[in-house]
C-alpha positions as CSV (number, residue, x, y, z in Angstrom):
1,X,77.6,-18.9,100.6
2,X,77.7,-23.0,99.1
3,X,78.9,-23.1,95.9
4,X,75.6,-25.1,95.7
5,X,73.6,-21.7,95.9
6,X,75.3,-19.6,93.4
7,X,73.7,-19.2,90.1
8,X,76.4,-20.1,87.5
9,X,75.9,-17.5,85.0
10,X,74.9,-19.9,82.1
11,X,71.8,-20.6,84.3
12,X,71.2,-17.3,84.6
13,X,71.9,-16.1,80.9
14,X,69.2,-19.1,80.3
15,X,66.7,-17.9,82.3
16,X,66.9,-14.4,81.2
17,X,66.5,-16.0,77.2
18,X,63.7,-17.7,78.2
19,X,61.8,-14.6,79.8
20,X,62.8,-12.5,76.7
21,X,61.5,-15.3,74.7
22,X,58.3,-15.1,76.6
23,X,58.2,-11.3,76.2
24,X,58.8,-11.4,72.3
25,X,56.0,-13.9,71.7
26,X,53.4,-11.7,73.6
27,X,54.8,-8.7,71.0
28,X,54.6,-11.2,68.4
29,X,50.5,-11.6,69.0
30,X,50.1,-8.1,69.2
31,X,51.6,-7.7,66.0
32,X,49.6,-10.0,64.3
33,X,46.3,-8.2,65.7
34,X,47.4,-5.4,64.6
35,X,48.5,-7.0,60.6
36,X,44.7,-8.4,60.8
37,X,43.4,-4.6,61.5
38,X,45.6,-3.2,58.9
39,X,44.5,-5.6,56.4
40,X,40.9,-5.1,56.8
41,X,41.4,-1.4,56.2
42,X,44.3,-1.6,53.7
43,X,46.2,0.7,55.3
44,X,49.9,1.4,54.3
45,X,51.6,0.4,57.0
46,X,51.2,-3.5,56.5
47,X,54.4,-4.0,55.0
48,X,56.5,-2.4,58.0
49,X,54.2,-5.0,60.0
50,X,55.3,-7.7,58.1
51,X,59.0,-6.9,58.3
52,X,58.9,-6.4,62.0
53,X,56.7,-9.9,62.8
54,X,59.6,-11.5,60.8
55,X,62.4,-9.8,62.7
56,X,60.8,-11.0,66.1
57,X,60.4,-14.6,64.6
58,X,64.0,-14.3,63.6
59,X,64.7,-13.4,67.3
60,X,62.4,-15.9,69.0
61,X,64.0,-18.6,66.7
62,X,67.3,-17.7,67.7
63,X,66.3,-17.7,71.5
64,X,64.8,-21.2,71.1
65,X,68.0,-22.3,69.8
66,X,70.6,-21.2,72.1
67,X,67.8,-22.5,74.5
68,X,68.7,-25.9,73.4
69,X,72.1,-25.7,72.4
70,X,72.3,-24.6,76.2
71,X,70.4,-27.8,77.4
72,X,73.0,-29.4,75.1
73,X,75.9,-28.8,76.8
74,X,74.3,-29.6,80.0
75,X,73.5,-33.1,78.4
76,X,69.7,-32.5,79.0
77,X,69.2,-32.0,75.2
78,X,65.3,-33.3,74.8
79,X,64.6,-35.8,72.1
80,X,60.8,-36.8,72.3
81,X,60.1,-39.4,69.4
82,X,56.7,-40.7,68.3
83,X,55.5,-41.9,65.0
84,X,54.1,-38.2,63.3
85,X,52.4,-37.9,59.7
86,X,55.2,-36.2,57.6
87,X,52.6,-34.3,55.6
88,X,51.0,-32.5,59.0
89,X,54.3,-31.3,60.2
90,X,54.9,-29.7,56.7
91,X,51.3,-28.0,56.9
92,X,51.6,-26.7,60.2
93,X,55.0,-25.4,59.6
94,X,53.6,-23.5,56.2
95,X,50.8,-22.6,57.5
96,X,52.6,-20.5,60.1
97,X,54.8,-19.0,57.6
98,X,52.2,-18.1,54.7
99,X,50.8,-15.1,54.8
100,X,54.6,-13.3,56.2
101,X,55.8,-15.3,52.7
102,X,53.0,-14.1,50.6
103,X,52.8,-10.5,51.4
104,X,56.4,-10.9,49.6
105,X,54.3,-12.5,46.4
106,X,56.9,-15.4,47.7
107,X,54.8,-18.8,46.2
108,X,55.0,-22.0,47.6
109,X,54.7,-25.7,45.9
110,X,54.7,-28.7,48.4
111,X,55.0,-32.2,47.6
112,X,54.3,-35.1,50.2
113,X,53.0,-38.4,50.1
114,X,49.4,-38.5,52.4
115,X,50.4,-42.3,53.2
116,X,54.2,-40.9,54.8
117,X,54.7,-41.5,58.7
118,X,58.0,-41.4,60.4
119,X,59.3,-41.4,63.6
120,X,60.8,-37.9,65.0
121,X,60.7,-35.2,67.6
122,X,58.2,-33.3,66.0
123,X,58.8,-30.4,68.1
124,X,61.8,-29.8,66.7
125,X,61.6,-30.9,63.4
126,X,58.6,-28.0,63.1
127,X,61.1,-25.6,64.7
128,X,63.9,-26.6,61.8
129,X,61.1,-25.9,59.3
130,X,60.1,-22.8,60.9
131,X,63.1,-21.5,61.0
132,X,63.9,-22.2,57.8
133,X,61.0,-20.8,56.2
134,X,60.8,-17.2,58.0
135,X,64.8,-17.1,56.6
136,X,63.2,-17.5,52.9
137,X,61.2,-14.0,53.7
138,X,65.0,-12.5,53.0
139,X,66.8,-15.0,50.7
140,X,64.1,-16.2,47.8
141,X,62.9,-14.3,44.7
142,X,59.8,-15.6,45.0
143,X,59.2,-19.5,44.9
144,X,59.4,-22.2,47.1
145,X,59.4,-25.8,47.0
146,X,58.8,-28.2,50.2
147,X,59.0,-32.0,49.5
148,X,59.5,-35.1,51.8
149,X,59.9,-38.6,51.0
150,X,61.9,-41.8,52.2
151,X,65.3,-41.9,50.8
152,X,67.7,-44.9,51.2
153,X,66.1,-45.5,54.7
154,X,66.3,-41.7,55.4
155,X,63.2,-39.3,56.1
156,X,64.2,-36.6,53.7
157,X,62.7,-33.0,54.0
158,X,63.9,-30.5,51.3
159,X,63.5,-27.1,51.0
160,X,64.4,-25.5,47.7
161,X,64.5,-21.8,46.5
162,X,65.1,-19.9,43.7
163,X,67.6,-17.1,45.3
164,X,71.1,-16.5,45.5
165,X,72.0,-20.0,46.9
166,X,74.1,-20.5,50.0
167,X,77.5,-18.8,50.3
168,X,80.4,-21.2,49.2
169,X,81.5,-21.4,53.2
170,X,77.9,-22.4,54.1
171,X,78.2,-25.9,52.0
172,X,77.4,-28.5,54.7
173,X,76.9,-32.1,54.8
174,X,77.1,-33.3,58.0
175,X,78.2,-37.0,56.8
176,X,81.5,-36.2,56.3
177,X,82.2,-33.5,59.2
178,X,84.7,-34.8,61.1
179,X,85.7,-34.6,65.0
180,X,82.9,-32.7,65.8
181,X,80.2,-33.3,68.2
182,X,76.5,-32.4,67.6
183,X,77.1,-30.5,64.4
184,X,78.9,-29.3,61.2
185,X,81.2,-26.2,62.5
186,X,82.5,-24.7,65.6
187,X,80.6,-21.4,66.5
188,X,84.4,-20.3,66.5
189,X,84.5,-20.7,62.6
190,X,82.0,-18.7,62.2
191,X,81.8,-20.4,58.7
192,X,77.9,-21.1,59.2
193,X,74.7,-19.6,61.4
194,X,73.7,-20.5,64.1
195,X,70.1,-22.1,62.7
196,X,72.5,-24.3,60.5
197,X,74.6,-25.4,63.5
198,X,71.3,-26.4,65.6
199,X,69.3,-28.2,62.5
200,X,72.8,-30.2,62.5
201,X,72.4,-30.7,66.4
202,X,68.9,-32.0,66.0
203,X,69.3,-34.0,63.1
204,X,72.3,-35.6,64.6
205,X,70.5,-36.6,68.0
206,X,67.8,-38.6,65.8
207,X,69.5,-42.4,66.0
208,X,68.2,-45.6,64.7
209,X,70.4,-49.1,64.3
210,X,73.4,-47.6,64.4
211,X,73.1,-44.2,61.7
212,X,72.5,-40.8,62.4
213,X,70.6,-38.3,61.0
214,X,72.3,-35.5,59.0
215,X,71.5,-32.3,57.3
216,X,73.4,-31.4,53.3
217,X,73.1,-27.6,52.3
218,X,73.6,-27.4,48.2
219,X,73.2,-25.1,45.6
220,X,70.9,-26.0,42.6
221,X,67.8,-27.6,42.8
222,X,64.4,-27.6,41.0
223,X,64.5,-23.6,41.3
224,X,68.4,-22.6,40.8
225,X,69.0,-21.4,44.4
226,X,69.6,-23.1,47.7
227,X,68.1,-26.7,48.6
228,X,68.3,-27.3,52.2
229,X,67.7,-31.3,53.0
230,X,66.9,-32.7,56.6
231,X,68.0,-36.8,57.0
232,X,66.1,-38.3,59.3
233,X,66.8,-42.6,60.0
């Protein structure tokens, strides 16, 4: 057989991600049918419906990203920009995540100019937020705070909480990583996750005259807990 016919196994590990992806997003759905009949007659399982529609969003998310990260290494990462209004991309991304966060009693506060417009892959950007906010199902008390505004040249979206914080070993800011292409750590390390590791990918691939875009994980904030911050030129 040509060596042009044989599925290297990446290939095939990525196609087989993408049909589980598939496969979890149709569970997903039927999930959430079955949350909107439990809710209508208050029955006791909705809890135990709620934990499960975030563990397959935790899985899907973590599907989409090796997905990319693949695509990465095959230098076909996709970066589709267009001018987007910041606010939209915060609402959808909330939206989404609302009523998993609020069956917690998790409260969220968001601050965004209506006049804001920047230029990014909103895709992904939505993915990063997402992500980020099925993660706060686990690691907030129970308040939230989403804010966006221009910073030195810099679309900056922050998400603050008023948890635990990050973990001294999940510190990041990309800036001053060193010798490292696409994002803060080696999977290697295993001093970060892997939703760190692609916001850093995605962030990084956003160029304009010259700079970079970033990512800068703290503890602190408005709240006391973590404060995640996306830097978009």
């Amino acid at each position: 057989m040509d060596d042009r016919d044989t599925l290297e196994f990446g290939d095939f590990l990525a196609s087989t991600i993408h049909d589980t992806k598939n496969s979890l997003g149709m569970l997903y759905n039927t999930v959430d049918s079955l949350l909107g009949q439990c809710q209508a007659k208050e029955c006791t399982g909705q809890k135990d419906l709620f934990l499960l529609q975030y563990e397959l969003r935790r899985l899907n998310h973590n599907f989409i990203r090796m997905l990319s990260l693949y695509k990465a290494q095959k230098n076909r990462f996709p970066i589709r920009l267009d001018y987007h209004a910041v606010c939209d991309c915060l609402d959808e991304a909330i939206t989404v995540n609302e009523p998993l966060l609020s069956s917690k009693g998790i409260t969220m506060e968001l601050q965004c100019p209506e006049e804001l417009f920047w230029t990014f892959d909103r895709e992904l950007v939505i993915g990063i937020l997402d992500s980020m906010l099925n993660n706060e199902y686990l690691y907030t008390k129970d308040e939230l705070k989403i804010s966006a505004g221009a910073e030195e040249g810099y679309l900056v979206i922050r998400l603050e909480d008023n948890g635990p914080g990050f973990p001294d070993s999940f510190l990041i800011d990309s800036r001053l990583e060193k010798g490292r292409s696409g994002g803060p750590v080696s999977f290697l390390t295993g001093s970060t996750s892997l939703g760190l590791y692609f916001s850093a990918l995605v962030a990084g691939a956003h160029t304009r005259e010259g700079r970079k875009g970033f990512i800068v994980t703290a503890n602190g904030g408005a709240y006391g807990g973590s404060v995640f911050s996306l830097h978009l030129p």
